[in-house]
C-alpha positions in Angstrom: -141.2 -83.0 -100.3 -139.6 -82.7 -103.6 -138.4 -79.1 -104.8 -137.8 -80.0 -108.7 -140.7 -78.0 -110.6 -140.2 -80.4 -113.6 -142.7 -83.0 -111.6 -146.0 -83.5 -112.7 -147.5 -84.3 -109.7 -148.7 -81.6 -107.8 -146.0 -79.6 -106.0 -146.1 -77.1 -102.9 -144.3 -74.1 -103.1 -144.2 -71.3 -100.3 -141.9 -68.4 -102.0 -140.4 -66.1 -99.9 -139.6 -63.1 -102.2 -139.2 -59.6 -102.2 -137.3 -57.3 -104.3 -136.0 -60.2 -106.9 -139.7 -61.5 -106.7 -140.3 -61.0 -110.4 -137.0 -62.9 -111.6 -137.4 -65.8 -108.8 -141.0 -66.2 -110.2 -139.9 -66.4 -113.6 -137.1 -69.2 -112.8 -139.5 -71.2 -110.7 -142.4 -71.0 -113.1 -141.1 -71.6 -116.5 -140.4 -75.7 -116.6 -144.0 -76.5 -115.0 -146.0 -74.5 -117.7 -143.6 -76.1 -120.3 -144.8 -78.9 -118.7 -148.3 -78.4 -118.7 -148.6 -77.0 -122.1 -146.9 -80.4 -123.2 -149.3 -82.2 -121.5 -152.1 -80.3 -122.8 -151.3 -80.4 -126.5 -151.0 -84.1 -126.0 -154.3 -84.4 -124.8 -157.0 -85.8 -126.8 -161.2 -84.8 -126.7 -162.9 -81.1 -127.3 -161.8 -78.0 -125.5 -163.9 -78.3 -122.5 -162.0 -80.9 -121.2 -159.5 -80.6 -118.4 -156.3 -82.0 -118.5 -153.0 -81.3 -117.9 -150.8 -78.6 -115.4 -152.4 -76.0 -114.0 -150.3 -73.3 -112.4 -152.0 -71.3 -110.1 -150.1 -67.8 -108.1 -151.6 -67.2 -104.8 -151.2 -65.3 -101.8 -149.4 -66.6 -99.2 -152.2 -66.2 -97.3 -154.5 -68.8 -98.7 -151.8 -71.8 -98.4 -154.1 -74.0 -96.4 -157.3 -73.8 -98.4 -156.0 -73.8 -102.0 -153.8 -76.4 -101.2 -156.9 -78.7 -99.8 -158.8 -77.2 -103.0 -155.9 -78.6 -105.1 -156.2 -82.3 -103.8 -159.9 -81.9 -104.8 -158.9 -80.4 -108.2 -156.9 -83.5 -109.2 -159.4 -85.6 -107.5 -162.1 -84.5 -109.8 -160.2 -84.2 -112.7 -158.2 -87.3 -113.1 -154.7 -87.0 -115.0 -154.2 -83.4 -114.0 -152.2 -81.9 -111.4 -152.1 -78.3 -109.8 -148.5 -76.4 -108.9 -148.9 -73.2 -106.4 -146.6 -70.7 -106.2 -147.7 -68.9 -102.8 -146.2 -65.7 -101.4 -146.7 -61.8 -101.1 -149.0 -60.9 -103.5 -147.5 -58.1 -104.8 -144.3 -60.5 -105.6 -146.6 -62.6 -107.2 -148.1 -59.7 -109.3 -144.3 -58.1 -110.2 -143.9 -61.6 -111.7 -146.5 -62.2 -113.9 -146.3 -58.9 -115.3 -142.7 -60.0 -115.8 -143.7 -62.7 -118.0 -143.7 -65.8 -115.1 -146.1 -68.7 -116.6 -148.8 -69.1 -114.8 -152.8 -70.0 -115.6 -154.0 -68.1 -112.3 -153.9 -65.5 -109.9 -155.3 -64.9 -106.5 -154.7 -61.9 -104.5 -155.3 -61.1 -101.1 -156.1 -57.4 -102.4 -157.5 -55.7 -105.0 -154.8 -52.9 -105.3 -152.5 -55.7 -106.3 -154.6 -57.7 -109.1 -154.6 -53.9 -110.7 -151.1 -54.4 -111.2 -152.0 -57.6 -113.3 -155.1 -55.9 -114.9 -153.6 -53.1 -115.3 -150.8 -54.7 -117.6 -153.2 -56.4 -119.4 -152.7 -59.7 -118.1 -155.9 -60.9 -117.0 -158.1 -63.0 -119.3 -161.3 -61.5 -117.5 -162.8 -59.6 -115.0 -161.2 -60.6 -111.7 -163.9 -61.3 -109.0 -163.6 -61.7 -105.1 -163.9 -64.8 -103.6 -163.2 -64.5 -100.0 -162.2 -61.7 -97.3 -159.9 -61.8 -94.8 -160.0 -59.4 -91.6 -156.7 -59.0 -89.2 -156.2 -60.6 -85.5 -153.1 -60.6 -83.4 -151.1 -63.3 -83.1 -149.5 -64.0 -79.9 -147.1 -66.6 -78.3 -149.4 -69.5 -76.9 -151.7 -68.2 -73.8 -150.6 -65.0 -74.7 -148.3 -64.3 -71.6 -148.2 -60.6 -72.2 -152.0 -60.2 -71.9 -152.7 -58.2 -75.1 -156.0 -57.3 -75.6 -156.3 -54.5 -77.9 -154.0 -53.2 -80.9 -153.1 -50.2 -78.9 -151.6 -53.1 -76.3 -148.7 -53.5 -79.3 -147.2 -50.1 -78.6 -146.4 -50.8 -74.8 -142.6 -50.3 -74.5 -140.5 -53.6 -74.7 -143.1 -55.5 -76.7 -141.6 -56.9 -79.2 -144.2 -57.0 -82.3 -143.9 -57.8 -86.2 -145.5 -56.0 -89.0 -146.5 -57.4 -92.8 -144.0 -55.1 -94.8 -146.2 -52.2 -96.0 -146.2 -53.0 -100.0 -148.0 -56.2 -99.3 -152.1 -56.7 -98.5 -151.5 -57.9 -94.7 -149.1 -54.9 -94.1 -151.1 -52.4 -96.1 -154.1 -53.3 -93.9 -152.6 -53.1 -90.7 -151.6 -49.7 -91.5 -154.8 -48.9 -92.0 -156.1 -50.6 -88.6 -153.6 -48.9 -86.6 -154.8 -45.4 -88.4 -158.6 -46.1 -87.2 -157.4 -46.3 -83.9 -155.2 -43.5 -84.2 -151.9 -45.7 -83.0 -148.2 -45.5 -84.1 -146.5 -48.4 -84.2 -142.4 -49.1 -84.9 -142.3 -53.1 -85.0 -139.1 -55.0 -84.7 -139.3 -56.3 -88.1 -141.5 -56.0 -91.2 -141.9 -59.4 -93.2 -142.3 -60.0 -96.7 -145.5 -61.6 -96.5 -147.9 -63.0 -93.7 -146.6 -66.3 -93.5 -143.5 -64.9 -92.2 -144.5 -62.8 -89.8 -146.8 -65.4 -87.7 -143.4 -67.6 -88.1 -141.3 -65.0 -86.2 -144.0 -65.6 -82.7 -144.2 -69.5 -83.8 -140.3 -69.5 -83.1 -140.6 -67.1 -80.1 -138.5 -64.5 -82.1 -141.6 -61.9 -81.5 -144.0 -61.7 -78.8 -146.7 -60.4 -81.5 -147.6 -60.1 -85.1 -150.8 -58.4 -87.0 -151.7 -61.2 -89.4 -154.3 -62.6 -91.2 -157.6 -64.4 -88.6 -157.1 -67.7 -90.7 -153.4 -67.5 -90.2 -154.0 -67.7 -86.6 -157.1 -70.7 -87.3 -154.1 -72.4 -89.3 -151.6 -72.5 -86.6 -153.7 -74.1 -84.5 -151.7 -74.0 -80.4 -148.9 -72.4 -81.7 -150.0 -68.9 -81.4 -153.5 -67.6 -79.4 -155.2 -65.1 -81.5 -156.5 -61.8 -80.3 -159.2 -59.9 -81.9 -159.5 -56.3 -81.9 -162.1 -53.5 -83.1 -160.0 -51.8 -86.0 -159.7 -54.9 -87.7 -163.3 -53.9 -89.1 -162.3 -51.2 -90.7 -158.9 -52.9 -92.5 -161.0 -55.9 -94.2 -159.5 -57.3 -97.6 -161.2 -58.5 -100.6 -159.5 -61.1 -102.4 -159.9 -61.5 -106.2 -159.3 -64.1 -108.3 -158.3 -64.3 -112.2 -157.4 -66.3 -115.0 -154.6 -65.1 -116.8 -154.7 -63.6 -120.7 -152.0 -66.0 -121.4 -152.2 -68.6 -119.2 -150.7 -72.4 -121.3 -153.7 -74.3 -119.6 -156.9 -71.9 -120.0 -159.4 -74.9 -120.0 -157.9 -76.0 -116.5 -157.5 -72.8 -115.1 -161.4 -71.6 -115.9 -162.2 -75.1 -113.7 -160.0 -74.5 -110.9 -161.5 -70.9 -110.1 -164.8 -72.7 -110.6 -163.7 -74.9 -108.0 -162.8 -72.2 -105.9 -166.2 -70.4 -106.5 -168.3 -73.3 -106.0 -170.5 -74.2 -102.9 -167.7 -77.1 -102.1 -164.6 -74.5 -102.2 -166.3 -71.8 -100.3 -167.1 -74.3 -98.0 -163.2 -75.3 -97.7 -162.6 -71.6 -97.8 -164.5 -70.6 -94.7 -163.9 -73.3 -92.8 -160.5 -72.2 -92.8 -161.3 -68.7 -91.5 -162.6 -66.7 -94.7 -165.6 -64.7 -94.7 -167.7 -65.1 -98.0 -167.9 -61.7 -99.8 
């Protein structure tokens, strides 16, 4: 898998970023949208056509589906091609308000589209797409026996946490307040994608992630549901951007994403329609 962001073929990106997130973002992003909008002021035909790069900011959280949703994207719309930048959300926010190119934004909160909104940087009105709820992920037949969130404070256990700035960590917080639990975990991560890696590799024997995490890793975890989760559900909104180079193609791929076909994708993959 290539890692040059100068292709235009579709790329996949997973960033891992924290407090550089805004400058990393910015690096990453700028030759694909030069690309795109070269691509796009080539193009011949009206506006309403769809051409060109389309670079779309996503939480890490949504890896799977977007990326499935991509391959239909291109395969709909031939000649384009669609670059994700997945990650913590609230990385992803700190760098489009820093000025990283991009056409589109999807959060796995609403707190941290604000920070886009709030800067101005939306085209529109952001609108949720999907929600997400929380489940445990343990190490394969869960050898501990967990059952219950309050099972993660048992002495010895070793158990990882989304960091608290980002929408997995921020609702786990609030899980583990409905049930009145105090938790220190080993490790906070950056984003969710990290944390289920640390049980993957057998570096934790639990983490509080994301129920389509859990669908996505298929035997390498077993997931564990647990009442609280009910009250720590996240909306997840989705956005073009006020100055996104490829307007025409991003106002398409949220279509996509809001259409019969891409909820279909969504849910499937563990996402509860709004």
């Amino acid at each position: 898998m290539t890692r040059s962001v100068c292709r235009t073929r579709r790329i996949r990106r997973s960033l891992r970023v924290s407090g550089a997130g805004a400058a990393t973002l910015l690096a990453l992003s700028a030759c694909s949208s030069s690309t795109g909008s070269q691509e796009e002021s080539g193009s011949a035909g009206s506006s309403s056509e769809v051409s060109g790069q389309v670079t779309v900011f996503a939480a890490a959280s949504l890896e799977e589906s977007f990326t499935a949703l991509g391959e239909e994207f291109e395969k709909r719309h031939p000649g384009t091609g669609v670059t994700f930048s997945f990650g913590g959300s609230d990385a992803l926010a700190a760098g489009i308000t820093s000025g990283a190119p991009a056409d589109v934004f999807a959060s796995a909160s609403p707190k941290t589209m604000a920070t886009v909104t709030d800067a101005g940087a939306t085209a529109d009105e952001p609108s949720t797409f999907v929600r997400n709820q929380l489940e445990i992920a343990t190490l394969p037949g869960n050898p501990e026996g967990i059952s219950s969130l309050e099972d993660l404070t048992s002495s010895g256990l070793k158990v990882v946490l989304c960091d608290k700035t980002v929408p997995c960590g921020t609702a786990a917080q609030r899980a583990l307040k409905a049930g009145g639990l105090e938790l220190t975990p080993v490790s906070y991560e950056q984003d969710v994608k990290a944390a289920l890696t640390k049980v993957e590799l057998n570096e934790a024997d639990a983490a509080v992630v994301y129920r389509t995490d859990v669908k996505a890793a298929g035997d390498k975890v077993t997931g564990v549901d647990f009442p609280e989760a009910a009250e720590a559900v996240n909306d997840y909104p989705i956005a073009v951007l006020k100055d996104a180079p490829n307007a025409s193609a991003a106002k398409a791929f949220v279509a996509l994403v809001k259409s019969a076909e891409g909820q279909r994708v969504l849910t499937d993959s563990g996402f509860r329609t709004p």
